[in-house]
C-alpha positions in Angstrom: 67.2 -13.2 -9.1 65.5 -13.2 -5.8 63.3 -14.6 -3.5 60.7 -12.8 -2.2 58.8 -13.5 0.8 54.8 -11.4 1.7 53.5 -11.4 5.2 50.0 -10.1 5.4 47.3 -9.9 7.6 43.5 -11.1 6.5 42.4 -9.1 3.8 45.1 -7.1 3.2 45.3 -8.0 -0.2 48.7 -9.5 0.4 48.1 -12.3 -1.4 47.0 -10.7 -4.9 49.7 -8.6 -4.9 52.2 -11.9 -4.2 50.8 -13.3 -7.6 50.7 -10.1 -9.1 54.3 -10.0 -8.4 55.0 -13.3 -9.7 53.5 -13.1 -12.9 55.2 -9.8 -13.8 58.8 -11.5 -12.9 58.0 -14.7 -14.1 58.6 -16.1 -10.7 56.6 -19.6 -9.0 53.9 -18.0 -6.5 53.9 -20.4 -3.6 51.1 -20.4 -0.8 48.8 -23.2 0.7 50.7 -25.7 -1.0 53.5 -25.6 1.5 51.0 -27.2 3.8 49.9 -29.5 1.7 53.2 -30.9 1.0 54.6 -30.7 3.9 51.6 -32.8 5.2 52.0 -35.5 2.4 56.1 -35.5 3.7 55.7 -36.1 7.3 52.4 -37.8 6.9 50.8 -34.9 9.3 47.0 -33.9 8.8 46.7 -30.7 7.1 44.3 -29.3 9.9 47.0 -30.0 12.4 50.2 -28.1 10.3 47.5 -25.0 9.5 46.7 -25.1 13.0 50.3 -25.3 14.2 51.5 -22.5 12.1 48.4 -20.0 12.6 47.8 -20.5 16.2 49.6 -19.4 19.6 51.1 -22.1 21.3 49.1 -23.5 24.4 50.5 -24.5 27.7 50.2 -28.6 26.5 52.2 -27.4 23.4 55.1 -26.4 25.6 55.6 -29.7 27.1 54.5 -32.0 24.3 57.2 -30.4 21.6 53.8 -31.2 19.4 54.2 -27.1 17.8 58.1 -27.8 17.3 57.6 -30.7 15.2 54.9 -28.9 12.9 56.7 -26.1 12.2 60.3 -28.1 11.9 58.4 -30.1 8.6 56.4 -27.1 7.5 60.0 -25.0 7.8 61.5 -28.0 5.9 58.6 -28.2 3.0 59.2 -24.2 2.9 62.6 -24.2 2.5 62.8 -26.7 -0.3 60.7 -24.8 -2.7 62.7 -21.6 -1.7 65.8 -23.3 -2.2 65.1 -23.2 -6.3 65.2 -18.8 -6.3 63.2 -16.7 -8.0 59.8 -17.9 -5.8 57.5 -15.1 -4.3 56.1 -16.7 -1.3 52.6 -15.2 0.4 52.1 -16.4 3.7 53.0 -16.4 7.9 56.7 -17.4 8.7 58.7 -16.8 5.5 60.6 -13.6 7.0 61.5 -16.2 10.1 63.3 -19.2 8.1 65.2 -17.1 6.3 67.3 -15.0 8.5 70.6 -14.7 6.8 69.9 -15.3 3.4 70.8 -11.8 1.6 68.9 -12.5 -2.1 65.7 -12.5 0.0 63.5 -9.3 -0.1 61.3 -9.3 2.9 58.1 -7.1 2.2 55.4 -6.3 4.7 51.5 -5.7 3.6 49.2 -3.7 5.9 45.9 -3.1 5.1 43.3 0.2 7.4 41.5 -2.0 10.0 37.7 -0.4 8.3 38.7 -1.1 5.1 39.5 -5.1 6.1 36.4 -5.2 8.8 34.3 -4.4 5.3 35.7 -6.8 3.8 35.2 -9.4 6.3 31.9 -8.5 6.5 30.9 -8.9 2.8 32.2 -12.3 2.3 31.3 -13.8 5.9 27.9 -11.9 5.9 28.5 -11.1 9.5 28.0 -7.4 11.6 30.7 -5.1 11.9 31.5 -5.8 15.6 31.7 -9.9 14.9 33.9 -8.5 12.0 36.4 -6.3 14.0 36.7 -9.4 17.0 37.7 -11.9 14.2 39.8 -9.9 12.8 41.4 -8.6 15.9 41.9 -12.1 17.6 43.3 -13.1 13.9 46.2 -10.2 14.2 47.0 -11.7 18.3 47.6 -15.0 17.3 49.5 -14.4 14.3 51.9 -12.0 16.8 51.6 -15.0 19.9 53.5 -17.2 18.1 56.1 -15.4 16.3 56.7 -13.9 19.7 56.3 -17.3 21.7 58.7 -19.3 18.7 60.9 -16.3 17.7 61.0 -13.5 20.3 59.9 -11.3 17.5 56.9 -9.4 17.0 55.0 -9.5 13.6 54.2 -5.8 13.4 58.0 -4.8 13.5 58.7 -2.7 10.5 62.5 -3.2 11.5 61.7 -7.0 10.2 61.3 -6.1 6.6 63.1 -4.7 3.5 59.5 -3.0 2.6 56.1 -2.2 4.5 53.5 -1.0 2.0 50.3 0.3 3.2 47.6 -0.2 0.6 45.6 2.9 1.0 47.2 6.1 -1.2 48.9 3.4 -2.9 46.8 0.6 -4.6 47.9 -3.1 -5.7 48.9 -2.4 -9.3 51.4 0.0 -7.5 52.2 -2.0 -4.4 53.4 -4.7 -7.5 55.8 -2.2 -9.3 57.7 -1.1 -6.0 58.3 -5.0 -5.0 59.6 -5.3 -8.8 61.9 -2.8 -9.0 63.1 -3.9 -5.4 63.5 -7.0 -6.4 65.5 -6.6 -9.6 68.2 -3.9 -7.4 72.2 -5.6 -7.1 71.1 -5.8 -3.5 68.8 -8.6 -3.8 70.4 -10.8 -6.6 71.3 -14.0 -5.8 75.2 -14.7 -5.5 77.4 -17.7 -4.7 77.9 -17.2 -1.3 73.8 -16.4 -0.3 72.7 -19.8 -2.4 75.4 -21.8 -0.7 73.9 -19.9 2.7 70.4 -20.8 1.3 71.6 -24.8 1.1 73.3 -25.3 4.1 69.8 -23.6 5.5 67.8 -26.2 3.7 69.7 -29.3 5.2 69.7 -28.0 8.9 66.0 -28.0 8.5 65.5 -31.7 6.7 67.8 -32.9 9.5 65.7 -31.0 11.9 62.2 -31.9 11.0 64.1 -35.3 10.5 65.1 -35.9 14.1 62.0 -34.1 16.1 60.1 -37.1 16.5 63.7 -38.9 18.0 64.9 -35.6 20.5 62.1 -32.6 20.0 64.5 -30.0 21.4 67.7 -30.9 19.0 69.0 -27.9 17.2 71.2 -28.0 14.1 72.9 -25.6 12.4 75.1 -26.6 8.7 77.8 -24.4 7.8 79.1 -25.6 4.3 78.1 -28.9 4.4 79.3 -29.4 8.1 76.6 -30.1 10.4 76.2 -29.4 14.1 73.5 -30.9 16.4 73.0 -29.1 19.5 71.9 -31.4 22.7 71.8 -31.2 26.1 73.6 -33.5 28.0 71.1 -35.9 28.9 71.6 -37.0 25.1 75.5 -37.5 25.6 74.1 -40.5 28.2 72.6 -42.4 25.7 75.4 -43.4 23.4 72.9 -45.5 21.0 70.6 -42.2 20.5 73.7 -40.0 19.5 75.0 -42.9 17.3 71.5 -42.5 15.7 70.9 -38.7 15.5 74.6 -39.1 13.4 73.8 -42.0 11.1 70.3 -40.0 10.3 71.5 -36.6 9.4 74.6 -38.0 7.6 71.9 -39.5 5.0 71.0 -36.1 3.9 72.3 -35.2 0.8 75.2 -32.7 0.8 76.2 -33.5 4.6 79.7 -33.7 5.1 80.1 -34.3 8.4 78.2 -34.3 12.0 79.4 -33.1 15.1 77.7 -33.2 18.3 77.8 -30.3 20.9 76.3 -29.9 24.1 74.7 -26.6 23.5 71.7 -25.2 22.0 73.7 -22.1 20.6 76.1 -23.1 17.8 79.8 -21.6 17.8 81.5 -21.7 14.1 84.4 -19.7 15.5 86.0 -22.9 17.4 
């Protein structure tokens, strides 16, 4: 089975087509309850991780680490209900946390601007210009902070398995292509993408884990083996690395912890 992940724009009808798509495969249909979870985790407010994860990053951001550590538990809650397969998950950042992982099909929803500005209008009761600004500043932050966190712009096609434009084609049809995507050799799950899938999962416990402790620490797991990535101002402070070892070692399924002074993991060595 798969997993399959929906970005979508506001009123794009991304969403009902994500539980459309569950129900037909019998999959779990995951949304705002990442958030939720995630805040319950890393005792976060909710406003604060939905703000984090839908806004750009501001200049106080940058030098706080304050976006890092949302997204590092909200990557964390993600990954865990992932982890389990056949999951079709509706939302911003799913394509990003799972680069890597071949049993995931990656679908992109786009919606005509006129046909979402009506929309808009009818449920916020608001004038077609106040519409098309909401909208429009919506689409800009969703593509500042991909670009800001990831380099990587949300309107790429080249980021997705599928982009479906709901126009000629309507939901009920947007639902069968994902299906019989989804059920292709391509996109089953093997032995090799689940252990890719788990190894992801623990680099970002041990991540969302340590961000409070050093906000810039990367890790990366690679069959159980873990690497923490630090500059060398860490490597001064023998007590912190001591700690940053003794913390991700009580992960389950770590094997063993290596620091490295780097932020860009090498598993050739």
């Amino acid at each position: 089975m798969a997993i399959i992940t929906i970005s979508r724009g506001s009123y794009s009808k991304g969403k009902e087509v994500a539980e459309k798509v569950a129900q037909r495969l019998g999959y779990r249909c995951i949304g705002r309850e990442v958030l939720l979870d995630a805040s319950k985790e890393f005792n976060i407010p909710e406003v604060k991780l939905v703000r984090a994860i839908h806004n750009a990053p501001s200049i106080l951001d940058r030098f706080t680490y304050g976006k890092e550590r949302y997204v590092a538990c909200f990557q964390a809650a993600l990954l865990k209900y992932l982890q389990g397969d056949n999951v079709t998950y509706h939302g911003l950042a799913g394509h990003f946390f799972l680069k890597g992982i071949a049993h995931v099909l990656k679908v992109r929803i786009i919606a005509d601007m006129a046909d979402r500005v009506r929309l808009e209008m009818e449920r916020e009761g608001i004038g077609r210009e106040e519409a098309w600004q909401t909208l429009k500043k919506d689409d800009e932050e969703r593509r500042k902070w991909s670009l800001n966190l990831y380099g990587i712009d949300t309107s790429d096609p080249s980021l997705y398995d599928l982009v479906i434009h709901i126009r000629k084609l309507d939901v009920a049809e947007a639902v069968q292509i994902i299906c019989h995507t989804a059920r292709l050799d391509n996109f089953k799950t093997t032995v090799a993408s689940q252990k890719a899938m788990d190894d992801l999962v623990i680099a970002a416990e041990i991540k969302a884990t340590l961000v409070e402790l050093k906000p810039d620490v990367q890790v990366s797991c690679q069959d159980g083996r873990v690497i923490v990535g630090a500059t060398t101002h860490l490597f001064e402070q023998p007590e912190m690395v001591e700690e940053i070892k003794r913390i991700a070692l009580g992960v389950a399924g770590v094997k063993s912890v290596d620091l490295k002074l780097t932020h860009l993991v090498d598993w050739t060595d």
